[in-house]
N, CA, C and O of each residue as an XYZ file, in Angstrom:
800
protein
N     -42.436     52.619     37.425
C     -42.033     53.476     36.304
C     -43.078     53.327     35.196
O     -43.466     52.199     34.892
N     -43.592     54.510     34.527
C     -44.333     54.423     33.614
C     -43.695     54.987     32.099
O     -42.983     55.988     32.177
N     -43.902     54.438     30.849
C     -43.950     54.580     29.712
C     -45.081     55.573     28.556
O     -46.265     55.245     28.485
N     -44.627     56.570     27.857
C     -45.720     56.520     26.972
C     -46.296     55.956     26.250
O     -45.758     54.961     25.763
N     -47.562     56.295     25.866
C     -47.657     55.217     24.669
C     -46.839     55.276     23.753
O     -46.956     54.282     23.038
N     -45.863     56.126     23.330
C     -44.872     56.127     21.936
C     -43.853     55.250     22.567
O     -43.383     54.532     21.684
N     -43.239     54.969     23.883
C     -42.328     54.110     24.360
C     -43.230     52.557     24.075
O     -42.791     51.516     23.586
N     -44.472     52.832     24.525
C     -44.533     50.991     24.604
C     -44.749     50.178     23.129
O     -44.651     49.019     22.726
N     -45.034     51.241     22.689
C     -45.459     51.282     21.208
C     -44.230     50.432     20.508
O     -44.209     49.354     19.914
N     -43.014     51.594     20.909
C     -41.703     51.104     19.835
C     -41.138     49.729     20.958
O     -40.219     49.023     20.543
N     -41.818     49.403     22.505
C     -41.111     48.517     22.898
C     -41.702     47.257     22.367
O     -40.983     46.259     22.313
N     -43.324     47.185     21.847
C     -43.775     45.956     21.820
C     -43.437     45.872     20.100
O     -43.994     44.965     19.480
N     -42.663     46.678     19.462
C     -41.896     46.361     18.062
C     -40.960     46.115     18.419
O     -40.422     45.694     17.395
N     -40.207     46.036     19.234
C     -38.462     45.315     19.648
C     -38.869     44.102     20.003
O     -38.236     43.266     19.358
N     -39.826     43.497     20.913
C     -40.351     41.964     21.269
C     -40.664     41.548     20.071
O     -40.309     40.376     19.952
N     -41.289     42.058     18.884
C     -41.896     41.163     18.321
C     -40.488     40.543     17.685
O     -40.086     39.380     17.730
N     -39.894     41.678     17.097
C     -38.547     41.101     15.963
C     -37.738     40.009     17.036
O     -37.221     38.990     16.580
N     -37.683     40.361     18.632
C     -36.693     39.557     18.859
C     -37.224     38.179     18.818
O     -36.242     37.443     18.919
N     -38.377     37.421     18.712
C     -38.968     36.768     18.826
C     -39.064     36.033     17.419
O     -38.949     34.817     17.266
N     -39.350     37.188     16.181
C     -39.056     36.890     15.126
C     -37.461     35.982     15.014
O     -37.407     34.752     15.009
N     -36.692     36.560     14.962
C     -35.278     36.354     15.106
C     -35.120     35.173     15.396
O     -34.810     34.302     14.584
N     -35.398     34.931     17.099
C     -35.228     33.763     17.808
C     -36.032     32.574     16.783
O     -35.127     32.014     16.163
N     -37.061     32.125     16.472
C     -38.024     31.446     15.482
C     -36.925     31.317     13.683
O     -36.857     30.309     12.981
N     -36.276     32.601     13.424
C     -36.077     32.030     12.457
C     -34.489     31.533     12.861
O     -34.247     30.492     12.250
N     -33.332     31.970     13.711
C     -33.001     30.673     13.788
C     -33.323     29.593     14.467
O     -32.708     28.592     14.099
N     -34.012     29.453     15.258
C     -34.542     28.032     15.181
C     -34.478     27.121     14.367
O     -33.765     26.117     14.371
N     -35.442     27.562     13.453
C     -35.442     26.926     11.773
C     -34.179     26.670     11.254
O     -34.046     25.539     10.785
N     -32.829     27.701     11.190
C     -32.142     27.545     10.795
C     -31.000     26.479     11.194
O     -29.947     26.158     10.644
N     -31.826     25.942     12.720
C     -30.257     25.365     13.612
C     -31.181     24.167     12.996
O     -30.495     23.264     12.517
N     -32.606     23.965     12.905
C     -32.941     22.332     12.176
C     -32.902     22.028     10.853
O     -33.213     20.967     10.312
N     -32.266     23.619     10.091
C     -31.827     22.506      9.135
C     -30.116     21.849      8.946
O     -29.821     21.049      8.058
N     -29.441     22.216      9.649
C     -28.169     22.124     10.058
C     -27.624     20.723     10.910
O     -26.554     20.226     11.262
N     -29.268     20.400     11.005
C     -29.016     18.667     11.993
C     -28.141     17.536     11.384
O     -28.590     17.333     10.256
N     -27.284     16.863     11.584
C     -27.016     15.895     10.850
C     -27.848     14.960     10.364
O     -28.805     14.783     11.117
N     -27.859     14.167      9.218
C     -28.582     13.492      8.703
C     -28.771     11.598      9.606
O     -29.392     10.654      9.116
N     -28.331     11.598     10.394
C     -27.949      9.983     10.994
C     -28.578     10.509     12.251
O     -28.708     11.700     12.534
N     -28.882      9.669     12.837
C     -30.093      9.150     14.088
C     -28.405      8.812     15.075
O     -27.398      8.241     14.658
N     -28.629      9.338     16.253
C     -27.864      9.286     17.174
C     -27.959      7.841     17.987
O     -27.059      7.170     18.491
N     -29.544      7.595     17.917
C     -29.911      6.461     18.405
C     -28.620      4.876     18.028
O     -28.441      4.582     16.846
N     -27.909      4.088     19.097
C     -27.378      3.128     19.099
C     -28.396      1.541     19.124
O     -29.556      1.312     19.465
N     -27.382      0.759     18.630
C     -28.115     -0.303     18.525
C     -26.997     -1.080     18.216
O     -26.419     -0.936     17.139
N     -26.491     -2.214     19.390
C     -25.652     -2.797     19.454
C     -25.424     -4.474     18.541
O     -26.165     -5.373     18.937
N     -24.779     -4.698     17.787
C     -25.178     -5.871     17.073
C     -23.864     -6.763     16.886
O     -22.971     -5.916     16.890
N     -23.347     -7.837     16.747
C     -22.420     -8.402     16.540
C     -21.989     -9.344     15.302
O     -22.914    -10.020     14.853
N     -20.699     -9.502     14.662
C     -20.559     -9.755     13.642
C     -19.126    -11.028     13.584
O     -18.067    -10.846     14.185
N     -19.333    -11.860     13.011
C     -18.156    -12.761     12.975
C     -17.046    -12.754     12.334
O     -17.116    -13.742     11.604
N     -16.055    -12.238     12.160
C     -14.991    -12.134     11.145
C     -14.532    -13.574     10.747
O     -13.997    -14.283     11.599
N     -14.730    -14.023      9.469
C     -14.557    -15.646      9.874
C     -13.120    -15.387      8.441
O     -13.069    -14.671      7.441
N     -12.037    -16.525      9.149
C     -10.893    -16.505      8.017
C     -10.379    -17.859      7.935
O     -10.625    -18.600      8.887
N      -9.905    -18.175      7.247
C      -9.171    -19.630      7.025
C      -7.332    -19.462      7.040
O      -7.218    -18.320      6.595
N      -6.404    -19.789      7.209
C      -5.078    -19.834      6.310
C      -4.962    -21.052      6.165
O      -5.492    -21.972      6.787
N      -4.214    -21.056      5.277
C      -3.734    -21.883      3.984
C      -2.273    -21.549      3.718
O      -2.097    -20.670      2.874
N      -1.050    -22.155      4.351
C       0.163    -21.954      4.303
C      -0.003    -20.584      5.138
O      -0.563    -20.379      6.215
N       0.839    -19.519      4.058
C       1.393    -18.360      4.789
C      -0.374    -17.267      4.100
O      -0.638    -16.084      4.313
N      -0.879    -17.911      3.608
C      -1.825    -16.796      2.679
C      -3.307    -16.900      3.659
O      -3.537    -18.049      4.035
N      -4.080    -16.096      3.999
C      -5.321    -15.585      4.542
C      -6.312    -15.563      3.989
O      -6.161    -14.975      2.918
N      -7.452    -15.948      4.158
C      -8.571    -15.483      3.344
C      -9.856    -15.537      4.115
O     -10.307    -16.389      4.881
N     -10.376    -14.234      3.642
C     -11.032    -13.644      4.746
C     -12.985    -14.240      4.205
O     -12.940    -14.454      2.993
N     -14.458    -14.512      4.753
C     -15.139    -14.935      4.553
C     -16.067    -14.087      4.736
O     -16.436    -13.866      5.889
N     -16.805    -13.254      3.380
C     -17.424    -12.000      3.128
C     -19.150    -12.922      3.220
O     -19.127    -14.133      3.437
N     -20.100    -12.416      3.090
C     -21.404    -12.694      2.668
C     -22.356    -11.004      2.167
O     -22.123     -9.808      2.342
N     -23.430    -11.783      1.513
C     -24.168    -10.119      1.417
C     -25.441     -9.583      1.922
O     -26.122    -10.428      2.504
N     -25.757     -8.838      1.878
C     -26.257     -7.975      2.946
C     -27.881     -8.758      1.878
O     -27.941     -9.729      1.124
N     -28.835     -7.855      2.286
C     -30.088     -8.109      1.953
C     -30.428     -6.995      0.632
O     -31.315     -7.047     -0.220
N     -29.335     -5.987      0.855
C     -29.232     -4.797     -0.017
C     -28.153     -5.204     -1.550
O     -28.110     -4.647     -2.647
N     -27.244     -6.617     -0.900
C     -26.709     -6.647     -1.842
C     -25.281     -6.192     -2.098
O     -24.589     -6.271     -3.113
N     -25.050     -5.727     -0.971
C     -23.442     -5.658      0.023
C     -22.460     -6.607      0.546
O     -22.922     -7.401      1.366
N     -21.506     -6.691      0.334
C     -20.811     -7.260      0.921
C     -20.333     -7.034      2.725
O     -19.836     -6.003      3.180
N     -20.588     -8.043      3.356
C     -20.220     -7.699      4.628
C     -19.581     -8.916      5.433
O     -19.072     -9.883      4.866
N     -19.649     -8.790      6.584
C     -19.265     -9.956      7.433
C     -20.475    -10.767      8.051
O     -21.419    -10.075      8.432
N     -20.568    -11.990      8.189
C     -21.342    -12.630      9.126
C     -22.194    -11.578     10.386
O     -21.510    -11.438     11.399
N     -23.551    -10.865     10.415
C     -23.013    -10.079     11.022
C     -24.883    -10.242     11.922
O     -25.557    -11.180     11.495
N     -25.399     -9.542     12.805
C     -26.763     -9.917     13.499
C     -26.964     -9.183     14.962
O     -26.054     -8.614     15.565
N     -28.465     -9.314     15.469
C     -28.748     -8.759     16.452
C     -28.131     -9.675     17.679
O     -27.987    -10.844     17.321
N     -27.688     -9.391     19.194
C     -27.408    -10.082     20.200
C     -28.862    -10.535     20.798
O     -29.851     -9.952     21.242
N     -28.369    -12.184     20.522
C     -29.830    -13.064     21.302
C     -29.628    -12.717     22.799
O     -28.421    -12.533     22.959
N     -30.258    -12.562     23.888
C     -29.832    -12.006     24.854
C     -29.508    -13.656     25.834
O     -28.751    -13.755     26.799
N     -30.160    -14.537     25.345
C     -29.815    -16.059     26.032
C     -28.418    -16.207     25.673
O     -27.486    -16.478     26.430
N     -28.394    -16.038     24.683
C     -26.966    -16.519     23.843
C     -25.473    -15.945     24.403
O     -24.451    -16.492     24.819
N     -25.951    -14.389     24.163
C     -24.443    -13.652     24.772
C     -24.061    -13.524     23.573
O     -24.328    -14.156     22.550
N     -23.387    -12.617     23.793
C     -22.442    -11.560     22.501
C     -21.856    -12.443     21.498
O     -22.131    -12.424     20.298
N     -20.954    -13.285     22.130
C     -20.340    -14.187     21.061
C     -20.281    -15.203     20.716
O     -19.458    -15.699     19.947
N     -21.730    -15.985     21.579
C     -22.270    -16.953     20.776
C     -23.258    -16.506     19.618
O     -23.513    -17.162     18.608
N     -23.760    -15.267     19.956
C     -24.635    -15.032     18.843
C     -24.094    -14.736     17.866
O     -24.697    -14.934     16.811
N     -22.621    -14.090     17.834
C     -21.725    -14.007     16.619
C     -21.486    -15.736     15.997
O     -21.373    -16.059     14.814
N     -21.462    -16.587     17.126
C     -21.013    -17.568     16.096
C     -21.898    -18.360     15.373
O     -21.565    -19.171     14.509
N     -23.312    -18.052     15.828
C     -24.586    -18.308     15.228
C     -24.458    -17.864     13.941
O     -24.272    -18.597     12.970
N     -24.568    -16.509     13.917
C     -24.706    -15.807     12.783
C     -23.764    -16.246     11.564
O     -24.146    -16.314     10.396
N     -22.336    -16.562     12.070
C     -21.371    -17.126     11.320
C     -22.436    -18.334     10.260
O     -22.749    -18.223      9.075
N     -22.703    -19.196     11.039
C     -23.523    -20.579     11.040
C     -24.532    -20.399      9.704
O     -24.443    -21.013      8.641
N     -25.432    -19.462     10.044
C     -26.477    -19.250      9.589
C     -26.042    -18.370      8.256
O     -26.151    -18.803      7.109
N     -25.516    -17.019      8.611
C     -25.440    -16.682      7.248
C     -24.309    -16.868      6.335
O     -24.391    -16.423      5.191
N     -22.955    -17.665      6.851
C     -22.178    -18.254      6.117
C     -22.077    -19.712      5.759
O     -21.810    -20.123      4.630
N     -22.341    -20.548      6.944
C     -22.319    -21.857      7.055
C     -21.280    -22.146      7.659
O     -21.002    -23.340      7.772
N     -20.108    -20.802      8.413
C     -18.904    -21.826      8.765
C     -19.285    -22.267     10.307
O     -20.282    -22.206     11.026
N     -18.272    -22.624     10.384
C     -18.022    -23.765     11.907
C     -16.287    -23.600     12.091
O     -15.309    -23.507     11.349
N     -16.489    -23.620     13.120
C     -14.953    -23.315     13.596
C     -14.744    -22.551     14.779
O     -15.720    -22.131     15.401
N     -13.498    -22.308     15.187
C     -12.871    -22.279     16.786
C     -13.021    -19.993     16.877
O     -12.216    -19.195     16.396
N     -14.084    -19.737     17.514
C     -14.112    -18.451     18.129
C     -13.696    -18.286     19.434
O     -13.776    -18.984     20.445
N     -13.061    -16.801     19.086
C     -12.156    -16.270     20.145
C     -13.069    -15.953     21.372
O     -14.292    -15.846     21.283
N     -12.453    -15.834     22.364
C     -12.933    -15.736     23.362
C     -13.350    -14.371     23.562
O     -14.404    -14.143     24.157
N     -12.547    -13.346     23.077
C     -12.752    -11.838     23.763
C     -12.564    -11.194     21.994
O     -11.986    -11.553     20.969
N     -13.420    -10.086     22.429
C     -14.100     -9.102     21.167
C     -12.598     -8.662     20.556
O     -11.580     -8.457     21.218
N     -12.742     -8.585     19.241
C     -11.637     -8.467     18.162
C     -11.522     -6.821     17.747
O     -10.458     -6.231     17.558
N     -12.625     -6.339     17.672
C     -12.730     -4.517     17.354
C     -14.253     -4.455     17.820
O     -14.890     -5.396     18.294
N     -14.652     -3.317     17.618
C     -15.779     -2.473     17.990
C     -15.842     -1.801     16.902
O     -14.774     -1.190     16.940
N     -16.513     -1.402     15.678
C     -17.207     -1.015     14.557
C     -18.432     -0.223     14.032
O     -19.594     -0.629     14.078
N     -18.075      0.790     13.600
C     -19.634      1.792     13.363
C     -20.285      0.977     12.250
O     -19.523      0.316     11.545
N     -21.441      0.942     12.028
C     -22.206      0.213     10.933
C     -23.384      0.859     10.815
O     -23.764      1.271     11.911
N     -24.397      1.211      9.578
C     -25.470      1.971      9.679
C     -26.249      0.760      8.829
O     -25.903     -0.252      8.220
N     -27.338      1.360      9.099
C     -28.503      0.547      7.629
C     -29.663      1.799      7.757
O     -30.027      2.496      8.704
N     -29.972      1.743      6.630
C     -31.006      2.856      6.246
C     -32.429      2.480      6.838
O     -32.835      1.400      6.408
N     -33.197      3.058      7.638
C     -34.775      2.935      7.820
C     -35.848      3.615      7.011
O     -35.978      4.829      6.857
N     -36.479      2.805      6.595
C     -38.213      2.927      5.938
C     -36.916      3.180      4.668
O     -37.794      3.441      3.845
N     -35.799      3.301      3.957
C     -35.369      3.496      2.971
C     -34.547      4.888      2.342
O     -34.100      5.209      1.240
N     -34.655      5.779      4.293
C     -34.622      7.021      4.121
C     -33.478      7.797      5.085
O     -32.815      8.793      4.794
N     -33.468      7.150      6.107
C     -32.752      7.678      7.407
C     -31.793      7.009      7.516
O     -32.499      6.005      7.412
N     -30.367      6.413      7.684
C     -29.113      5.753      8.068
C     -29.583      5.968      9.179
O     -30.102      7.051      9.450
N     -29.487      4.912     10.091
C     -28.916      4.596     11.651
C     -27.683      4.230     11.871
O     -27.255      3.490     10.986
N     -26.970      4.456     12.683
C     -25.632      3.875     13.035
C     -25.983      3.157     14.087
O     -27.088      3.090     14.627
N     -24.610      2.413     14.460
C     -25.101      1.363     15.479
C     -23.399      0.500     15.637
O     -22.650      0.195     14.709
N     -23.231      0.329     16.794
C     -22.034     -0.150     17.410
C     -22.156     -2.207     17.155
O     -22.942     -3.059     17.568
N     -20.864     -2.238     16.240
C     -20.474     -3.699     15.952
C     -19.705     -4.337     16.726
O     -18.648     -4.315     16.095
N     -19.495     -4.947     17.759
C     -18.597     -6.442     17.995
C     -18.664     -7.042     17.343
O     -19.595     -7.725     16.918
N     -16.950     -6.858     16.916
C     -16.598     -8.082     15.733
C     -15.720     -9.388     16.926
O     -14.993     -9.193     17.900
N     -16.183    -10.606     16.316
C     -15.468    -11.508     16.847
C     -14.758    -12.649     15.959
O     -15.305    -13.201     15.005
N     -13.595    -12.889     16.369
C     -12.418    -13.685     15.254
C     -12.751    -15.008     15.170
O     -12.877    -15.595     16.244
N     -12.950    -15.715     14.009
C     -13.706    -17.285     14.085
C     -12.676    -17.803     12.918
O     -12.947    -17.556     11.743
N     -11.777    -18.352     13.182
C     -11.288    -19.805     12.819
C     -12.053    -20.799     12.305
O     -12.593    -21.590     13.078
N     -12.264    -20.942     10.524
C     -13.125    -21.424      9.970
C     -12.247    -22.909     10.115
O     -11.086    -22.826      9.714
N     -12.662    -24.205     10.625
C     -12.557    -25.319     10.067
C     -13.339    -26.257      9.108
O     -13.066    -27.298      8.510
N     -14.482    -25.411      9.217
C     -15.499    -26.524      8.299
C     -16.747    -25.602      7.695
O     -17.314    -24.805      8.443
N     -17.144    -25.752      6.303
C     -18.155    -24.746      5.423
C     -19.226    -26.153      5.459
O     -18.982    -27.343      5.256
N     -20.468    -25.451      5.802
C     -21.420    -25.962      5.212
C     -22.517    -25.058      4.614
O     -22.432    -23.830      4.622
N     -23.677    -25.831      4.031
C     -24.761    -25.183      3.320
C     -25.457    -23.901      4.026
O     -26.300    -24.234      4.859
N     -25.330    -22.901      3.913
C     -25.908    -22.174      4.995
C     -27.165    -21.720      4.927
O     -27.735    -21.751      3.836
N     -27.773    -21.256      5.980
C     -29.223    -21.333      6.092
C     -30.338    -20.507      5.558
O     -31.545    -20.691      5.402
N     -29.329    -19.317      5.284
C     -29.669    -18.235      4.310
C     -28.648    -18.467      2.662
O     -27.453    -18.404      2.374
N     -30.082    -18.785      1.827
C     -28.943    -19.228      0.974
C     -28.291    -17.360     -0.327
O     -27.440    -17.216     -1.204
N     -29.077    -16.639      0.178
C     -28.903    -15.141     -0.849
C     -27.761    -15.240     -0.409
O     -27.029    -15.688     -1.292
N     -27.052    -14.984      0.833
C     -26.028    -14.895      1.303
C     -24.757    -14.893      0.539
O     -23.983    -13.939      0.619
N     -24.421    -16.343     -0.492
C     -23.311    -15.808     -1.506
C     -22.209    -15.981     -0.624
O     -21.218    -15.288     -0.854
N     -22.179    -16.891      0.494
C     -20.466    -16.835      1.462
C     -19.220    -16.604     -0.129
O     -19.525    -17.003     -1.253
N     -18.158    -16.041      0.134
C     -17.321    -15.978     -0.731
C     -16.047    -15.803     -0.242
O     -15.831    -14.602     -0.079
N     -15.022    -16.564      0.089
C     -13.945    -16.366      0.899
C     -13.150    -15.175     -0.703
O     -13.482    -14.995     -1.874
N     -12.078    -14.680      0.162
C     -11.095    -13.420     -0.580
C     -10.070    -13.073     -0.212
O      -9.853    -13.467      0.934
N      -9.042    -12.321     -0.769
C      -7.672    -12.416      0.122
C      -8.015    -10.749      1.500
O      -9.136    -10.243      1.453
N      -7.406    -10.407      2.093
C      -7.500     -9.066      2.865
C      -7.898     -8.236      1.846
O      -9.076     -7.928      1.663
N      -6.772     -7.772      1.024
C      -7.165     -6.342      0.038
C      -8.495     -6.676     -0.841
O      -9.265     -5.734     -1.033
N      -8.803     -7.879     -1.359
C     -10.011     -7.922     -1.689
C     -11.179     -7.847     -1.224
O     -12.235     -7.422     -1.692
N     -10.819     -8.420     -0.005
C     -12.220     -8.280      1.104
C     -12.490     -6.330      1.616
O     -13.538     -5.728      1.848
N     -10.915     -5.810      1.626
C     -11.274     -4.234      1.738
C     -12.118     -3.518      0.882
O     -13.048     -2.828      1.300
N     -11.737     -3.698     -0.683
C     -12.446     -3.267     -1.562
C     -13.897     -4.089     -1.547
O     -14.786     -3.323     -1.919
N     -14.334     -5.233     -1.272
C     -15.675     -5.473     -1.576
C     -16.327     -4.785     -0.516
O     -17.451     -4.329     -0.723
N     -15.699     -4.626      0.749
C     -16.800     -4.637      1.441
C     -16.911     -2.578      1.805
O     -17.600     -1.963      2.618
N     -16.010     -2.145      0.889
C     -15.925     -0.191      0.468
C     -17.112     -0.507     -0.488
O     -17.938      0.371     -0.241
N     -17.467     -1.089     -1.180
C     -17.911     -1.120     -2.329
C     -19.481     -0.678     -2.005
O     -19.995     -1.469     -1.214
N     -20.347      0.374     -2.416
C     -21.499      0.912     -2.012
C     -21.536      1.737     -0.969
O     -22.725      1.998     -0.784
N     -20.682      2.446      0.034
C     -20.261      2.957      1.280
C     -19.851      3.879      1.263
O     -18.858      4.195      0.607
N     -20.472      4.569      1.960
C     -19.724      6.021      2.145
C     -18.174      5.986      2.940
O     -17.830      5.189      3.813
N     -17.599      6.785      2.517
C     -15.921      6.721      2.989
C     -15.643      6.341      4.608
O     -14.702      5.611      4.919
N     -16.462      6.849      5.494
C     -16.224      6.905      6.604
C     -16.732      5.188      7.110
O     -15.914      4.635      7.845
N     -17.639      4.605      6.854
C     -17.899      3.228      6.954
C     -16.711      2.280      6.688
O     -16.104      1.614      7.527
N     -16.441      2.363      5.021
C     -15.216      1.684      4.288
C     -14.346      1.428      5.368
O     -14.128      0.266      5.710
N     -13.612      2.782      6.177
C     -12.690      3.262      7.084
C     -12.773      1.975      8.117
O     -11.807      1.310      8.491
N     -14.416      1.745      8.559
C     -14.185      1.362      9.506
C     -14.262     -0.072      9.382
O     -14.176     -0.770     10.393
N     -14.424     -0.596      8.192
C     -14.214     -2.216      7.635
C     -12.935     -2.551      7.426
O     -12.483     -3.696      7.449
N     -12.401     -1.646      7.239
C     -10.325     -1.656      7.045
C     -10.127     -1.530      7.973
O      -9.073     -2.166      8.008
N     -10.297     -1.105      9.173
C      -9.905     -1.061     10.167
C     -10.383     -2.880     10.727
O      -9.607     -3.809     10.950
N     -11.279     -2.873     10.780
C     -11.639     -4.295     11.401
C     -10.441     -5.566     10.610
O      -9.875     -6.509     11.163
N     -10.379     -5.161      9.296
C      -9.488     -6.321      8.520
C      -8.103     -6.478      9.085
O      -7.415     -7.495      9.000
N      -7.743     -5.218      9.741
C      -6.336     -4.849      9.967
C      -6.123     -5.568     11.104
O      -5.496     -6.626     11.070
N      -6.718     -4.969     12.427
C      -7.002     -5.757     13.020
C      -7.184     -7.243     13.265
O      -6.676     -7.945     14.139
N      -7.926     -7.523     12.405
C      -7.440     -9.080     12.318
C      -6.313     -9.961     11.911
O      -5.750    -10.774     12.645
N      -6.019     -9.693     10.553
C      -4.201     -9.658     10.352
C      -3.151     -9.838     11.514
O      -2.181    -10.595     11.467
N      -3.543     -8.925     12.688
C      -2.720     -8.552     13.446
C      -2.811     -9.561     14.653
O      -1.994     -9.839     15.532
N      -3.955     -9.968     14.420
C      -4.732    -10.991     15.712
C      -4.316    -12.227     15.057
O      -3.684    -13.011     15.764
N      -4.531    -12.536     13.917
C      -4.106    -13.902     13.288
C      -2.237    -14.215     13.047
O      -1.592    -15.263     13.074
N      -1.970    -13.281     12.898
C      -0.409    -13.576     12.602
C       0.442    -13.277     14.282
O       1.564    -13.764     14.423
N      -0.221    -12.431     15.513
C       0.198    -12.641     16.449
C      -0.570    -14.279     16.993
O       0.188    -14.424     17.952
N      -1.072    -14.971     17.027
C      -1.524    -16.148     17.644
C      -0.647    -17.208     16.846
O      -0.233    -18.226     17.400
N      -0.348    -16.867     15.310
C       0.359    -17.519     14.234
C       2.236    -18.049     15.027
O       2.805    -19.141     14.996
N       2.698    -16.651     15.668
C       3.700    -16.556     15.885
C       3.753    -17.101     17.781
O       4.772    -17.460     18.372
N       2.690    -17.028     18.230
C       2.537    -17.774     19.365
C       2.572    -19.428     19.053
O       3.304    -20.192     19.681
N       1.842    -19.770     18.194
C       2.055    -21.309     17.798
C       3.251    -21.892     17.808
O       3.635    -22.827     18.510
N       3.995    -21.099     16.736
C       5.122    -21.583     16.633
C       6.068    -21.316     17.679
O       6.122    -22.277     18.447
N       6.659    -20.593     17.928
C       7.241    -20.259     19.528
C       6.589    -21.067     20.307
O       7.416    -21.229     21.204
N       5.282    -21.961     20.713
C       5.318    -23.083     21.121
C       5.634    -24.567     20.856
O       5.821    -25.483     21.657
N       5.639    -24.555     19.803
C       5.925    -25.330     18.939
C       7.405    -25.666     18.971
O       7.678    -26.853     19.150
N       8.640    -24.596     18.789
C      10.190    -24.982     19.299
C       9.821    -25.200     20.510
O       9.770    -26.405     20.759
N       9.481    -24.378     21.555
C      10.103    -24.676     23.085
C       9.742    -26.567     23.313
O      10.210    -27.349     24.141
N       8.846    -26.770     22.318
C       8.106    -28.374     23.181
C       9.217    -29.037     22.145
O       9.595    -30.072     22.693
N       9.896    -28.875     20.879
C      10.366    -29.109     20.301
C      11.900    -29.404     21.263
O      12.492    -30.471     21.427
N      12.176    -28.278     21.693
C      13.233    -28.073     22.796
C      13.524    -29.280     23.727
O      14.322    -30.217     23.753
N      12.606    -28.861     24.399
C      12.315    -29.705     25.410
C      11.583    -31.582     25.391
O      11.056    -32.399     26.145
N      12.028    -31.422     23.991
C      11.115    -33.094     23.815
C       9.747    -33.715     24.526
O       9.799    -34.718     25.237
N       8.656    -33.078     24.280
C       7.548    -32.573     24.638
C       6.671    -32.848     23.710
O       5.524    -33.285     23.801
N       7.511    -32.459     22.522
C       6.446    -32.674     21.408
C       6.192    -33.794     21.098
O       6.979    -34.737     21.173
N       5.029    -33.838     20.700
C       4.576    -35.799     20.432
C       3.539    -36.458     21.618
O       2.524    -37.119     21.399
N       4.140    -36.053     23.011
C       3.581    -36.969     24.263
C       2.709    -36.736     24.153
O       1.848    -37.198     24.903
């Protein structure tokens, strides 16, 4: 099939615009990208708490930015997930004490690159039973034990809403982990009581 030149004429003005078109949204779908790097980066963090009678208090430190956060670091790959959490405990709080065996929550966390880009990046938090504070190895750090609602608000404090979210969520969580093991104690505690057990 052949064309005139007045057909190919007006056809190679329909290619150009559609082409045009296609190019400018293009442009338009990159500026529409979200601002956060999809890229993951897995890191782990210690939730470290003490009680004291019936009252909780949870063991914050700060970031390098000047944040409040949790004990928190990259996975040594010798180490394993939750020894390197209890390292980190060590190092950037100073505590010592009895960590759980199995991961407490899973947590979004970002930090900004070159000062410009947020990364996000997937947290294992793990539950650590502080028995003993020492000098810790990073001293900016600032360990500062706090009750729950205080530790919510410090560690909202500089954060965009959706982060905050997910630090209340981790606190809650723990609450829930500490006062169910709380209520396991004791319920062991009668039955050996029961059974005259207790003591041997």
């Amino acid at each position: 099939m052949t064309f005139s030149p007045e057909i190919r004429k007006a056809l190679g003005r329909s290619l150009l615009n559609r082409m045009a078109q296609k190019q400018t949204n293009l442009i338009a779908s990159r500026r529409l990208l979200a601002p956060y790097k999809a890229e993951k980066a897995t890191q782990v963090a210690a939730v470290c708490y003490r009680q004291i009678h019936s009252s909780i208090e949870f063991l914050l430190v700060r970031t390098n930015r000047g944040r409040w956060t949790f004990p928190k670091g990259s996975i040594d790959p010798q180490l394993g997930a939750r020894r390197s959490a209890e390292r980190e405990a060590w190092e950037e709080a100073g505590a010592l004490g009895q960590m759980a065996e199995k991961i407490l929550h899973t947590y979004l966390g970002s930090k900004k690159q070159f000062c410009r880009i947020p990364q996000e990046f997937r947290v294992h938090a793990y539950l650590l039973e502080v028995s003993a504070v020492e000098q810790p190895q990073e001293p900016f750090r600032e360990p500062t034990w706090c009750s729950p609602q205080d530790a919510c608000t410090m560690l909202s404090e500089g954060r965009e809403a959706k982060y905050s979210e997910e630090f209340t969520a981790v606190i809650r969580r723990a609450l829930a982990a500490i006062q169910h093991k709380s209520r396991s104690v004791a319920a062991s505690l009668r039955r050996a009581a029961r059974t005259g057990t207790l003591g041997d």
